[in-house]
N, C-alpha and C positions, 0 to 999 in steps of 0.2 A: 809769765804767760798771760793774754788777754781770753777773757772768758768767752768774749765775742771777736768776732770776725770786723772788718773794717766796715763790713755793708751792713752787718747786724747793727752796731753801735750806731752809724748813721741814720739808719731805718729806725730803729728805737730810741734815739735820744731825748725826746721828750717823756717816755716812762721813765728813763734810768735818773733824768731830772729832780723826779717826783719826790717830795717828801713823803716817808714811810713807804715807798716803791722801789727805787733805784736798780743798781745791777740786781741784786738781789729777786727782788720781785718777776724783771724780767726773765732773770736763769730759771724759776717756779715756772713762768708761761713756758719757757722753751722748751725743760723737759716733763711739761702737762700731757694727758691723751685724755680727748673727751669725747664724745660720742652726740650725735647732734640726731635726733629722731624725727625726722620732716624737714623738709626745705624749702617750705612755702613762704604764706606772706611773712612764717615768727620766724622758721629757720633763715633766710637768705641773709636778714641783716646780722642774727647773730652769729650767722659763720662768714660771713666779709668782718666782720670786726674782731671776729678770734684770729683769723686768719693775719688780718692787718697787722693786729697786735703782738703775732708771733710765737701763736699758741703751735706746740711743736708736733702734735699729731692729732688731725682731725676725721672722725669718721663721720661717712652721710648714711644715712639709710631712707629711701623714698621709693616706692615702685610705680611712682604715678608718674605721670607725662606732665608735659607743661602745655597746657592750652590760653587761648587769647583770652578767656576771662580770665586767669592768674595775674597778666603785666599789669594790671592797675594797682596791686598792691606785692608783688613779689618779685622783687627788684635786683632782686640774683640773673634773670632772665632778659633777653630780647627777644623780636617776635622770629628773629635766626631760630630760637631755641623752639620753638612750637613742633609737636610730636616728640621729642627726645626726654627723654629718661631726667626726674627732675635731679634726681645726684649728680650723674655726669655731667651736664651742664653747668650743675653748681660750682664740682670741681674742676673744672675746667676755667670758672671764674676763679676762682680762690690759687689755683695756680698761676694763675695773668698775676694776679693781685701780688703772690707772696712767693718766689717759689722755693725758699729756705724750709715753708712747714710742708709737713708729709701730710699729703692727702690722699684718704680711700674712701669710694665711690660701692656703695651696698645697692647694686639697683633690687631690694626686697624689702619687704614689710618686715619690722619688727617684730616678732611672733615667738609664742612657747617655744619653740626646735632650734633660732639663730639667737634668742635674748641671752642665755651666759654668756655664748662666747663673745659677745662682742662687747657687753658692760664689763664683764670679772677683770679686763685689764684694766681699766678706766679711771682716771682721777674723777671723773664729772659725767652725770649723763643729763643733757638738756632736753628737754620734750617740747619736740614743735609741734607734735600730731593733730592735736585737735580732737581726738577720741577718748572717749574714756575708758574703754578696756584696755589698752596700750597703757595709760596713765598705770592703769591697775598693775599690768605686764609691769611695768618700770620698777613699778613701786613695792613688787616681792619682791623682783629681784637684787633689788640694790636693800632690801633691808636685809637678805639671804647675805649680801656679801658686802655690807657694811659701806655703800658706796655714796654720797652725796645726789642728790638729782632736784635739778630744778626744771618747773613747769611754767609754762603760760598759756591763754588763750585771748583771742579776743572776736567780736561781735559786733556789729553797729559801732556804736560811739564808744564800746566802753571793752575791758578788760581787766587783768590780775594775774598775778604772778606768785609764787612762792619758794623759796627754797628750802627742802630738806635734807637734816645730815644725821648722820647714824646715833641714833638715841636718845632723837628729839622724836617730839609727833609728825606723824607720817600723812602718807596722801590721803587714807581713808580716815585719819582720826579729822579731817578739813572734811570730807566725804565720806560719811559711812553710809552714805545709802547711793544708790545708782541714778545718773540723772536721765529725767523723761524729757523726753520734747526740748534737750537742750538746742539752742539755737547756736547754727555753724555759720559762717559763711555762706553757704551755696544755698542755705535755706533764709535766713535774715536778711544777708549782704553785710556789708562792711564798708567803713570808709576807707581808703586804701592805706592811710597814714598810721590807723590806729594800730594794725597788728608792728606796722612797723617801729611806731613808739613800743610798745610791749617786747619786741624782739630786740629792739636795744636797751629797755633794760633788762633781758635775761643776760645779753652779752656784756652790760656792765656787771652787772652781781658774778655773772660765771666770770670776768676776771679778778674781781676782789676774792672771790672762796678762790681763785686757783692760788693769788698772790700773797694769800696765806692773809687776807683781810677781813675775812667772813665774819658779823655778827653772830651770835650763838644764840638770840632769841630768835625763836621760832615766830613768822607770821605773815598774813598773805595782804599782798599792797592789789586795790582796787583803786582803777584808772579809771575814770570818766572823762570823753574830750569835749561832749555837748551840755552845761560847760565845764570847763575844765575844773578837776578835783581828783586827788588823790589824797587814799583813804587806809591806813593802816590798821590790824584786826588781828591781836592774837591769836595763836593756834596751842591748845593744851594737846598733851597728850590723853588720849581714851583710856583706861585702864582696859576698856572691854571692846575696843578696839577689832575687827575681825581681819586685822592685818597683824598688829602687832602689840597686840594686848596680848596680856597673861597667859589667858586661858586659849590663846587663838591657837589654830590648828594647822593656821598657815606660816607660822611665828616663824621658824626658821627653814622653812619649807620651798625650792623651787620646784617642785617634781608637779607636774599635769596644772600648771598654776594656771588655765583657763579656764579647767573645766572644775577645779575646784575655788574659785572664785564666783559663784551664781551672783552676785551681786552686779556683777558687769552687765549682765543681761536680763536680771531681775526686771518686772516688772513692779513700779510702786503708783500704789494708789495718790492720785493728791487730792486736794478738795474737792467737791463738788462746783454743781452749775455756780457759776459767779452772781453774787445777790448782789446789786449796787449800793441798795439800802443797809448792806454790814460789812462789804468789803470793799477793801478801795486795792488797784492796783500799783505798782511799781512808780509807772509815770504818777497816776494820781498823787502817792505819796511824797515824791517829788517837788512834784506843784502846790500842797498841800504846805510842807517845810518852807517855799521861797516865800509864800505869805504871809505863816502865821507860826505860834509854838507847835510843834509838835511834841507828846510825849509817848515813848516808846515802852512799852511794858512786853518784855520776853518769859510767856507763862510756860516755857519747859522746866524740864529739871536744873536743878544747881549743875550738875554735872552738863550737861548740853551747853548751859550759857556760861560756863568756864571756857567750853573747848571750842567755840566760836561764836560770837553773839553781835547782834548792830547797835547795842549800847542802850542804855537807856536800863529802868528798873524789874529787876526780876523776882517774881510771884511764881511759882507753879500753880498751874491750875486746878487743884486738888485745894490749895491754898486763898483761891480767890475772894468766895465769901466770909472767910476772916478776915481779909486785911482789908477791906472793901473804903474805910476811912482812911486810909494811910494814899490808897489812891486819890480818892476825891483832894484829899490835901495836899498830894506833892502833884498834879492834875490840872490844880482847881481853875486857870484858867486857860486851859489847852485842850486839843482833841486828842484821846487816848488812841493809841495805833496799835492793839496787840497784835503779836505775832510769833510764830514756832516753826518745826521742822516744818512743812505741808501746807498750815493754813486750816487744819484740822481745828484741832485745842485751840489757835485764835479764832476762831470763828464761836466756839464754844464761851468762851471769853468777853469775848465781843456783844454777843446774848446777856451771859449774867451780868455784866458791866450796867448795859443801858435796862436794864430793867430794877436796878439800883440809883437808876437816874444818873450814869456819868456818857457821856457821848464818849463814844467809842468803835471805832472801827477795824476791822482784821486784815492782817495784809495778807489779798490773795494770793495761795502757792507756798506764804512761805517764806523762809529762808534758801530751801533748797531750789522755789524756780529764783530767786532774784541771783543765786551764783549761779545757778544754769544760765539766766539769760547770760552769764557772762564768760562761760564755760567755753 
């Protein structure tokens, strides 16, 4: 007996071709179920390609509408679709497209009250949303119920992606603190390509984990298309983690997960007024690297620049004025670029540095705005 059907085989015959894919692989996509959170500019392409591919049941969940700024980059749609519901339209494409996979259309927001039931069945839950409380939502509950989830975003020219799986570092040990002023779409803009590069590679990575292909190191890839660069970045896991560290309170916990998550909506402080003369920004840095050496000095803890760091030499700043020669010598003829969670401690850095005589600059915001802006 044939495991496929004659239209299946034909439709897929370029997977079952594949070295380390074959029947195999595809029988994995066909009895997958994964859940796809938004169906914007990241969700459209990765559920036309899961769908394409034969993934055997797909859920949408989107409560928003499709309007005429969406078509430039959310290509699930035509301008037929303008006012309607952006799931049913989607599945309505993914049905033209495939109609072997089972598709269900959620027209609601992912929320505390609908999040079990709809991930606890799930091989995979893909996050197209673009929010960070929802990231948060995802990310208890797939560590409650031991479920794989990958995420993307993207912004202007650039994004990033990652995937998590159960008992690796999680979304908040990449984010443990809550982003301010991160830049979306509808407040930045975007070019229409970028989210759509970013949403195919969620829908490639989502068919290597479903095809039983998944690397097991943990780590988040950062896309740049203006110019082009992609940039890979470890993820440790937190010990102190407030998702899935030790001592956390949320560790195995779904019950009121909004309201006991204040981090989603936390307010955090970041740097002060931007000094020209000690901090330079993102772009600056940027511009700063195509000319010349840069050297990067990350004066957090050991533990912070384990669990995600932009490379370069790490000093705690408690640390600085003893090791102050070790600088100047691995340094000696580059602009020192400190930087930390905020832009806090590098600006602090930044100070003791040039008054030791080493040019030195702080990168404003941080770590946490340079992945916000990308957030």
């Amino acid at each position: 007996m044939s495991l496929f059907s004659q239209q299946e085989y034909l439709r897929y015959s370029r997977h079952i071709q594949l070295a380390q894919f074959g029947a195999a692989g595809q029988m994995r996509l066909k009895q997958a179920r994964v859940l796809i959170v938004g169906c914007g500019g990241l969700g459209a392409p990765v559920a036309l390609y899961l769908a394409g591919a034969g993934v055997g049941h797909i859920s949408l969940v989107d409560a928003d509408q499709v309007s005429i700024t969406n078509l430039h980059r959310q290509i699930g749609f035509s301008e037929s679709d303008i006012g309607r519901n952006k799931a049913q339209a989607l599945a309505k494409r993914l049905r033209a497209l495939n109609s072997d996979v089972d598709i269900q259309a959620i027209t609601a927001m992912l929320c505390n009250e609908n999040a079990q039931a709809l991930i606890e069945d799930k091989q995979l839950i893909i996050d197209c949303s673009d929010r960070f409380e929802v990231r948060c939502l995802i990310n208890q509950h797939c560590l409650a119920s031991k479920t794989s989830w990958i995420y993307a975003s993207a912004a202007q020219y650039s994004g990033q992606l990652a995937l998590f799986v159960p008992g690796g570092p999680c979304y908040r040990c990449l984010f443990p603190e809550a982003p301010q002023n991160a830049m979306d779409c509808n407040a930045a803009g975007v070019l229409g390509t970028v989210p759509g590069i970013l949403g195919t590679l969620q829908a490639d990575q989502s068919l290597h984990y479903l095809a039983g292909q998944h690397q097991t190191a943990s780590h988040v890839t950062m896309v740049e298309t203006a110019p082009l660069q992609v940039q890979q970045l470890a993820i440790a896991r937190r010990p102190d983690c407030n998702a899935c560290g030790a001592t956390s309170p949320h560790r195995h916990s779904t019950a009121k997960i909004q309201s006991e998550l204040p981090m989603c909506n936390a307010s955090t402080a970041l740097a002060s007024e931007f000094n020209p003369q000690l901090e330079l920004t993102q772009e600056q840095l940027r511009a700063h690297r195509e000319r010349e050496p840069v050297f990067m000095l990350d004066v957090r803890s050991e533990e912070e620049h384990s669990a995600f760091n932009l490379g370069g030499l790490n000093i705690p700043l408690h640390q600085i004025g003893g090791k102050l020669d070790q600088v100047k010598q691995q340094a000696s003829a580059s602009i020192v670029v400190c930087y930390c969670q905020s832009g806090a401690r590098s600006l602090d850095a930044a100070i003791a540095l040039r008054a030791a005589g080493v040019e030195a600059l702080s990168l404003a915001g941080g770590i946490q705005q340079l992945l916000e802006s990308q957030h």
